[in-house]
N, C-alpha and C positions, 0 to 999 in steps of 0.2 A: 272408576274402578281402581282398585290397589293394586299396584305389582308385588309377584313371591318375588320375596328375597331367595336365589339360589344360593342354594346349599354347595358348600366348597366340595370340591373332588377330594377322596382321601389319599392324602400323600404317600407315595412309595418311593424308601431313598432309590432311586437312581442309579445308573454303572459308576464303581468306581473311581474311573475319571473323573467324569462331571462333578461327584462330591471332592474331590480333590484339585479340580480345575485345570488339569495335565492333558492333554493329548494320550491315548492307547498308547502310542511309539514309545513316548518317553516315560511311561510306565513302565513299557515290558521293558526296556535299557538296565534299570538295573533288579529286575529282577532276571534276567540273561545272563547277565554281568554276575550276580550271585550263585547262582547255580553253575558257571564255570569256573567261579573262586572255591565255592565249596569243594568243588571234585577235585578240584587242585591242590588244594589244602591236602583234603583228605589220601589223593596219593603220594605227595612231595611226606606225610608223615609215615604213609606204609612204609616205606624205605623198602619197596620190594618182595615185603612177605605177604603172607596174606593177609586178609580185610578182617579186619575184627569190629566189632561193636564201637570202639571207641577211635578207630577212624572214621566212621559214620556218622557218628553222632559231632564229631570234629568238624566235617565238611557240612554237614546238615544246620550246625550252630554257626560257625563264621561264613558261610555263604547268608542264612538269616540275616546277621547283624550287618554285613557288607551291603546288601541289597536294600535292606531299612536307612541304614544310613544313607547310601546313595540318593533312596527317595526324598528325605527329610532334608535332603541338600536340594537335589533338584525343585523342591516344594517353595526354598525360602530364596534359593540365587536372585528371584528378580527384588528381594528388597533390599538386596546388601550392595553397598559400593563396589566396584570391579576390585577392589584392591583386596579386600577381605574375601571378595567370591572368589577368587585365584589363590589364594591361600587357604583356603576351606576347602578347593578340589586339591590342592598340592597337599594339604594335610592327611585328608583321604587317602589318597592313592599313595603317600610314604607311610602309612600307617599297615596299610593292604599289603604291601612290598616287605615292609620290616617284619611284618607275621609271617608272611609265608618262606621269607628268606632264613627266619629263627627257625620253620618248623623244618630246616636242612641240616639241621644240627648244627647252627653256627652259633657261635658265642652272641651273652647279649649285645655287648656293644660294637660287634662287628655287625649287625643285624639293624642295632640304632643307629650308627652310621651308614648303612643302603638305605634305609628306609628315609634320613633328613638330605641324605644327595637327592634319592630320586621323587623325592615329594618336593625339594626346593629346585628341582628342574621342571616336574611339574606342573608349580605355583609361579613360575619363569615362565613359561610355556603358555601356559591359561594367560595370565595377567597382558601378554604380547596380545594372544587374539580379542578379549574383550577391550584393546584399548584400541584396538584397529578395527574393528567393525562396529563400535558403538560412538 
């Protein structure tokens, strides 16, 4: 007697995670992290009056693009050498800082200066703990 060949089970992609190979936690990290940027954005530009459309749409787009970025960092950290993964978080996060310190009205380059101090403390900071726990 012949054996059937079983027929495959039809695939259904899977949770989020799993296609992305991430843990829940470190999902929701920066998409938390974005949705407190965005609102912060969004009221550091009200400057106190009321909420208009185009601070909404401010905090709704740069919480977006923080949160993508954040994941697209966390997705690739484990290929890059510690040196470049602590400059890639240090880049981020003085990129994040220099935005929302220009949206206080401050001049550009007072804004590109917070932003390269506290991204290069940072990518100081980062590069300490991946050299000490790896």
């Amino acid at each position: 007697m012949s054996a059937h060949a079983a027929m495959p089970a039809p695939s259904r992609p899977g949770p989020l995670s799993a296609r992305l190979g991430l843990p829940v936690a470190l999902i929701a990290l920066p998409v938390v992290i974005g949705v407190f940027y965005g609102f912060w954005a969004a009221s550091i530009n009200r400057r106190g009056g009321e909420v208009t459309g185009g601070n909404i749409a401010l905090g709704l787009v740069s919480g977006a693009v923080i949160a993508a970025l954040g994941l697209g960092l966390l997705m690739i950290q484990g290929r890059l050498p510690r040196e470049l993964r602590a400059l890639a978080f240090g880049t981020l996060f003085g990129a994040g800082t220099g935005f929302l310190y220009a949206q206080s009205g401050e001049s550009v380059f007072g804004a590109s200066m917070m932003g390269a101090l506290l991204g290069g403390g940072m990518a100081a900071a980062s590069f300490y703990v991946f050299y000490t726990r790896e």
